[in-house]
N, C-alpha and C positions, 0 to 999 in steps of 0.2 A: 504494500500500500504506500502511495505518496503522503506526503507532509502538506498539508496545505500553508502555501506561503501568504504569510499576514500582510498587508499592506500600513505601509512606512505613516506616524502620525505625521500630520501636518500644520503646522501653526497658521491664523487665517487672523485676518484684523487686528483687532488691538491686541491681543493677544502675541501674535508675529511683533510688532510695532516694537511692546514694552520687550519681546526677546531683545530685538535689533538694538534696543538700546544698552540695554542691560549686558549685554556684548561689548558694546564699543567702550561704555565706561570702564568695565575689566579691562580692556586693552589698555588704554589711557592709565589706570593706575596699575598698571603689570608693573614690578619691578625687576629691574635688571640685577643678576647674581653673576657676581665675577668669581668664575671656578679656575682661574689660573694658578693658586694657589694648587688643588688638585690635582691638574693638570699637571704640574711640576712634577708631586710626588708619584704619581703614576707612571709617566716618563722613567724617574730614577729606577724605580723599581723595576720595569722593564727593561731598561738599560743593565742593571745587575742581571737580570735574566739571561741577557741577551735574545732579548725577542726584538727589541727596536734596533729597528734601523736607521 
C-alpha cells in the first residue's frame, strides 16, 4: 500500500504578513559569532594529526 502524501500548510493573509515580518526582524537582530577562535584550535589539532593540509 502507498502512503498518502499530505499536502504542505500554507500561510495566506495576515497570517503570511505577520510571518514575513517576524522573519525579517530575526534577521535584522541575528547576531554575528566570530568562531575564529575555534577555528584556530581545530586547525592545530589537525595539524598535530596530520590531517590538514
Amino acid at each position: 500500500m502507498a502512503i498518502e502524501i499530505k499536502p504542505i500548510p500554507v500561510l495566506h493573509g495576515e497570517a503570511a504578513a505577520r510571518f514575513v515580518e517576524a522573519a525579517d526582524e530575526a534577521l535584522e537582530k541575528r547576531g554575528s559569532i566570530d568562531f575564529s577562535k575555534q577555528v584556530a584550535k581545530a586547525r592545530a589539532i589537525l595539524k598535530r594529526s596530520k590531517l590538514y593540509i
